[in-house]
C-alpha positions in Angstrom: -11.9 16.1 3.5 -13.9 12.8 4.5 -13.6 11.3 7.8 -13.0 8.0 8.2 -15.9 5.3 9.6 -14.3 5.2 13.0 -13.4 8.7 13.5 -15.7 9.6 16.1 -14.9 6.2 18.2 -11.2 7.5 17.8 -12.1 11.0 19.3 -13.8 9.8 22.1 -10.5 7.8 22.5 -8.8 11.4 22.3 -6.2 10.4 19.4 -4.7 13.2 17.1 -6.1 13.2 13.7 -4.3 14.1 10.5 -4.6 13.3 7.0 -3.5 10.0 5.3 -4.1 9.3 1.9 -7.0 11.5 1.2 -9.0 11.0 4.4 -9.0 12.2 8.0 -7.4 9.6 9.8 -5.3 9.2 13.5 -2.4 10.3 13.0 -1.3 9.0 16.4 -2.8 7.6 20.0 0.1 7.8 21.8 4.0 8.2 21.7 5.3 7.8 18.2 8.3 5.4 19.0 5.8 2.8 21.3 3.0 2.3 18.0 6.2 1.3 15.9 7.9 -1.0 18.5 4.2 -2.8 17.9 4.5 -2.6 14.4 8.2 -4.1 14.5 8.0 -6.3 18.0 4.3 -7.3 18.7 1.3 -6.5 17.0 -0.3 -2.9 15.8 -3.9 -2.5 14.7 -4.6 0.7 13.1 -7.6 2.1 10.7 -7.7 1.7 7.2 -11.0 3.9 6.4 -8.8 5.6 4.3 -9.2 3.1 1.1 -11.4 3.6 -0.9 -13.7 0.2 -2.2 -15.3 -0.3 -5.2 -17.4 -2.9 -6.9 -17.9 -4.0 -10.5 -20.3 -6.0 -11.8 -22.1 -7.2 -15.1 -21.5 -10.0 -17.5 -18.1 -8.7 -18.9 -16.8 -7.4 -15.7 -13.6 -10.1 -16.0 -12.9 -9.2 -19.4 -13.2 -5.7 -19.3 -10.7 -5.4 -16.0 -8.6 -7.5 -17.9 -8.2 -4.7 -20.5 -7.6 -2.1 -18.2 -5.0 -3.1 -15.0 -1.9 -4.3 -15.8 -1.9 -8.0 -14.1 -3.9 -10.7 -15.2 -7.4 -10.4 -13.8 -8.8 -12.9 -16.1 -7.4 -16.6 -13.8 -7.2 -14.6 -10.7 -8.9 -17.3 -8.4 -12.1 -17.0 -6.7 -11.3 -14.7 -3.1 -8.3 -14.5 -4.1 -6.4 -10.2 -5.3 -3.5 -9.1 -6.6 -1.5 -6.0 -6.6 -1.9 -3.5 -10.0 -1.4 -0.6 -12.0 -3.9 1.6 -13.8 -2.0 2.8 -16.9 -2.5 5.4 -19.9 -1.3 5.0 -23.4 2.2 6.0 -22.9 2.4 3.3 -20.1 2.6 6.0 -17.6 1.2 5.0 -14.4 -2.4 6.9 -13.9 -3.2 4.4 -10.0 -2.5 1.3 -8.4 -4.7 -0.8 -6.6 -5.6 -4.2 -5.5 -8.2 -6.1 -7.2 -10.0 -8.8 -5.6 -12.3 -11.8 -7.2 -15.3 -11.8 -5.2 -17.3 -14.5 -7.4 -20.7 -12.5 -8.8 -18.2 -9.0 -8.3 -14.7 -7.4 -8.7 -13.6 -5.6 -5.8 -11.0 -2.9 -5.8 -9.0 -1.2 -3.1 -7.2 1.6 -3.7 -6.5 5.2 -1.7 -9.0 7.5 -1.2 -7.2 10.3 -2.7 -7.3 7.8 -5.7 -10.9 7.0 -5.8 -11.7 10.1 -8.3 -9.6 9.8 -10.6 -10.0 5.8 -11.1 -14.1 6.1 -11.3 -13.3 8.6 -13.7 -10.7 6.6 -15.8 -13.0 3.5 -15.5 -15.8 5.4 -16.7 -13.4 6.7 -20.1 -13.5 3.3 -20.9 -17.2 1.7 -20.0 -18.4 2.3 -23.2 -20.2 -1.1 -24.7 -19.6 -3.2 -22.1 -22.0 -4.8 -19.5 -19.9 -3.5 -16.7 -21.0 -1.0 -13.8 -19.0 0.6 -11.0 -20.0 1.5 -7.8 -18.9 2.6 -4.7 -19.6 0.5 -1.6 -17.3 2.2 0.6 -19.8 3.7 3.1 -20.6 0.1 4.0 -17.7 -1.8 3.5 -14.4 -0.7 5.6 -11.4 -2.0 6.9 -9.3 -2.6 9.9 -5.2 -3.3 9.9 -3.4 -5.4 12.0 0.4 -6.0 11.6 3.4 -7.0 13.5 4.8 -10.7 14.4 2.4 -11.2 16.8 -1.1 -10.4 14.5 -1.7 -13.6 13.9 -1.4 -14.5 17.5 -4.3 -12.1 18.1 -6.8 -13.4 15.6 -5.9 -16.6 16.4 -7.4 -15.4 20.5 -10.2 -14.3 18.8 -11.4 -17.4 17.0 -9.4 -16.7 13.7 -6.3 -19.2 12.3 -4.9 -17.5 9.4 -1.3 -19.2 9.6 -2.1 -21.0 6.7 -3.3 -17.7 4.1 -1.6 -16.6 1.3 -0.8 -13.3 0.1 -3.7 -11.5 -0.8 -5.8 -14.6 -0.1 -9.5 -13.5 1.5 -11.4 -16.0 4.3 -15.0 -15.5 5.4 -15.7 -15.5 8.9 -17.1 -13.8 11.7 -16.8 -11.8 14.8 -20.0 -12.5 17.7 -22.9 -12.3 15.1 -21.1 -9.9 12.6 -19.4 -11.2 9.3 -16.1 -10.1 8.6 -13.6 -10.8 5.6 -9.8 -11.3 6.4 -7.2 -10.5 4.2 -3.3 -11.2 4.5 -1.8 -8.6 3.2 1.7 -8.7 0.4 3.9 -6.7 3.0 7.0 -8.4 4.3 6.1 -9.4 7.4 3.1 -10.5 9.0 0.1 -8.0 8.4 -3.7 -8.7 7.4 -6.5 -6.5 6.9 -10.1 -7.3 8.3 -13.2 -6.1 6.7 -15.9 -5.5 7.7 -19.5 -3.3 7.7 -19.4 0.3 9.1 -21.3 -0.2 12.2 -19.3 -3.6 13.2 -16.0 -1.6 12.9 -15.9 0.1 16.6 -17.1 -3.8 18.3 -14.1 -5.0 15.7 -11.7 -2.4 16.6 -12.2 -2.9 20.7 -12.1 -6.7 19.9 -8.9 -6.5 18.8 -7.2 -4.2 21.1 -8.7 -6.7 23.6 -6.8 -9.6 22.1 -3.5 -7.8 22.4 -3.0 -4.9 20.0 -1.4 -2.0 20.3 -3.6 1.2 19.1 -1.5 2.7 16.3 -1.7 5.9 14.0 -0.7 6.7 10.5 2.2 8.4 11.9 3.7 5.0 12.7 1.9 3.5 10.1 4.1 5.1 7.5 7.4 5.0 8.7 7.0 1.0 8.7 5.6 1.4 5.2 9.4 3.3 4.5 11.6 0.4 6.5 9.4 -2.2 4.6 10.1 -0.4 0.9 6.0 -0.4 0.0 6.1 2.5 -2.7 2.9 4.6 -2.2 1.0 6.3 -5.0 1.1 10.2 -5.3 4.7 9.9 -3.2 7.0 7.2 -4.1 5.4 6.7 -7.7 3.6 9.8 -9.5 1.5 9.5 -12.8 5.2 10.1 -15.0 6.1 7.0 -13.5 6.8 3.8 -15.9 5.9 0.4 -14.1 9.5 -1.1 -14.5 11.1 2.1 -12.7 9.1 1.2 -9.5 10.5 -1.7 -8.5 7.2 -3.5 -8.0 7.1 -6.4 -10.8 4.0 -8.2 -8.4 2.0 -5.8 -10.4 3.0 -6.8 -13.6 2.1 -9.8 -16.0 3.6 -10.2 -19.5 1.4 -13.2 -20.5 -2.0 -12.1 -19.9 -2.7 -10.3 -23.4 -3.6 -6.6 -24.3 -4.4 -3.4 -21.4 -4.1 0.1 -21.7 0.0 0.7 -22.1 0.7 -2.6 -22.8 3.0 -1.8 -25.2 5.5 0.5 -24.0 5.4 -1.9 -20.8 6.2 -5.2 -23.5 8.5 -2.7 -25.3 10.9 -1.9 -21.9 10.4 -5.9 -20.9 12.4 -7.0 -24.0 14.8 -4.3 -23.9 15.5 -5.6 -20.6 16.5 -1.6 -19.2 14.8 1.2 -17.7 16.1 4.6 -16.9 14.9 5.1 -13.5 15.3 2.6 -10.4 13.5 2.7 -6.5 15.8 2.2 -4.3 16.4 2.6 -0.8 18.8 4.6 1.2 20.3 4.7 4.7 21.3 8.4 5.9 23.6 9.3 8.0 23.4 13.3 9.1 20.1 14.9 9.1 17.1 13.7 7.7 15.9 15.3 4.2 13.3 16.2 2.8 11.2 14.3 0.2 12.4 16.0 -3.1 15.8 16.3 -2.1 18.3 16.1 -4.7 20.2 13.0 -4.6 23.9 13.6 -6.0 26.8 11.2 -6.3 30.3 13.0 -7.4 28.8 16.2 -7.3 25.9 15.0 -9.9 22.4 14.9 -9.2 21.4 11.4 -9.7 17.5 11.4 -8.3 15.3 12.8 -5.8 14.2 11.6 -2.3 10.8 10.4 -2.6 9.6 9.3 1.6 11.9 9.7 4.5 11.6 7.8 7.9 13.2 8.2 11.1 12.9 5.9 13.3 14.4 4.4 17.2 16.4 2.1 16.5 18.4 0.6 19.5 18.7 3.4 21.9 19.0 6.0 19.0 17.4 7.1 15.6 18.3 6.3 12.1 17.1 7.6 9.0 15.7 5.7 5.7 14.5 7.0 2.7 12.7 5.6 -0.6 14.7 7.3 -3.7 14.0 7.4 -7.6 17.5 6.8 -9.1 19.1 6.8 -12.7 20.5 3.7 -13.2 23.3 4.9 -15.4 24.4 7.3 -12.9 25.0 4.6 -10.0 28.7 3.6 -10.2 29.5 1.0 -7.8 30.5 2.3 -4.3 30.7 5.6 -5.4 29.3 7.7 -2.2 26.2 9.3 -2.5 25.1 12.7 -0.8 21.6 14.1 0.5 21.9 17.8 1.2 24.5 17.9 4.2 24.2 14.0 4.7 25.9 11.0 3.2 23.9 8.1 1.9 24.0 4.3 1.3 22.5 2.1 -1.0 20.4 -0.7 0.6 18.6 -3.2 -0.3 14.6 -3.5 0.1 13.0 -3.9 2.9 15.7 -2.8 5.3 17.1 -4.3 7.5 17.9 -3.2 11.1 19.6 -4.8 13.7 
């Protein structure tokens, strides 16, 4: 399993490792509960070595992504990404990943337990074109910071990004090093900062300096639950249809033909899919993901990611679901295992 770029400045720091998303990653520095009070209260920063970067270039490069991911790559502004899915004929969903116009490149960010599969499904399709893929994720790698006050902390350090959008990229730089900074399309404040290999430990220092709390993947992912940000191999598997994920930010129905186009155009103007993500609040002990979700006795879906988090002097438990739609009548109660459940909107919200 690869390491990521900072994982021996993270030893050193004596964190417990894990894996996240294909890579060896911290899984936490400290108490659980304190690196999610940062992510929810203050401001987190945690390590993102675990996506993956590639770059494509050559002459068609903007046509031939436009052919392949399901959101229009063709007006996508100059530093500027937007959230996608890599489909296959039968519109099932193969990866997702963001795609970024760099000007003279493409970039794409996507998990490193992804990475394989994607080089391997863009190479299925290079076959004519001027395109080439590479990986530059050896040098390029990223840091995360998130929480109301991570903007407050890049703003210490030289940086105003009040004013980005979604998915927007600026070019700056930290002491003599050049960094990129992303805001990223979570609810909430949260931005990613890019940069070169060897600036990541002088990055990663800087902006623990500035205020951030040292968090692991631990923490990491339960935000990712309260927030509702489906993740790729758990919340949505390669059976998956786009509409039954909830995510229409990676979808655009004006852009022309892609892979699975038409089954995705098809379910569009039938206006109905089968399946639904939803969220659910538990009350009794927390599944496991794959649990059976059953409402009147009926098994209705299956538990997909499960958090449990302090909330208020206790713990409460969410959960990301895959529900039938026909099966959900309204305010019928809903059962996990032992536990009762609860519809709730996306991204939860907690007192």
């Amino acid at each position: 399993m690869p390491k990521t770029p900072l994982y021996e400045t993270f030893a050193a720091q004596g964190a417990s490792f894990g894996e996240y998303a294909g890579a060896e990653t911290p899984a936490r520095f400290g108490e659980t509960s304190a690196e999610i009070a940062a992510l929810r209260q203050s401001a987190g920063v945690y390590d993102l070595g675990w996506r993956a970067k590639l770059l494509a270039t050559g002459d068609d490069r903007v046509r031939w992504f436009n052919g392949m991911v399901t959101n229009n790559i063709k007006d996508l502004p100059q530093n500027q990404g937007l959230y996608s899915f890599l489909l296959n004929a039968q519109g099932q969903i193969q990866a997702d990943m963001y795609v970024y116009n760099r000007a003279d490149h493409i970039l794409v960010d996507t998990d490193e337990s992804q990475v394989a599969r994607v080089r391997e499904l863009f190479d299925k399709y290079i076959i004519m074109d001027d395109v080439a893929i590479s990986d530059a994720s050896e040098k390029l790698s990223a840091i995360g910071i998130q929480g109301p006050g991570s903007a407050e902390v890049l703003k210490r350090l030289g940086h105003d990004v009040a004013a980005l959008k979604p998915l927007e990229i600026v070019e700056t730089s930290l002491g003599e090093a050049g960094i990129s900074i992303v805001r990223r399309d979570w609810p909430g404040p949260a931005f990613e900062v890019w940069a070169s290999a060897p600036n990541l430990p002088t990055l990663w220092a800087s902006l623990t300096a500035g205020g951030a709390k040292s968090v692991g993947s631990d923490a990491y992912e339960s935000m990712r639950v309260l927030l509702g940000m489906p993740r790729y191999g758990v919340d949505i598997g390669d059976r998956d249809l786009p509409q039954e994920t909830g995510q229409e930010r990676a979808l655009n129905f004006r852009k022309g033909c892609y892979v699975g186009q038409e089954i995705v155009e098809r379910i569009h103007s039938r206006g109905k899919v089968h399946r639904s993500f939803a969220g659910l609040i538990i009350e009794g002990s927390a599944p496991h993901p794959g649990a059976a979700v059953q409402s009147q006795g009926k098994q209705i879906g299956e538990v997909r990611s499960v958090a449990t988090l302090p909330v208020n002097g206790s713990s409460r438990t969410f959960a990301l679901a895959s529900l039938r739609r026909d099966a959900l009548p309204a305010g019928a109660p809903l059962q996990v295992g032992e536990s009762n459940a609860t519809l709730s909107d996306l991204p939860f919200k907690i007192e």
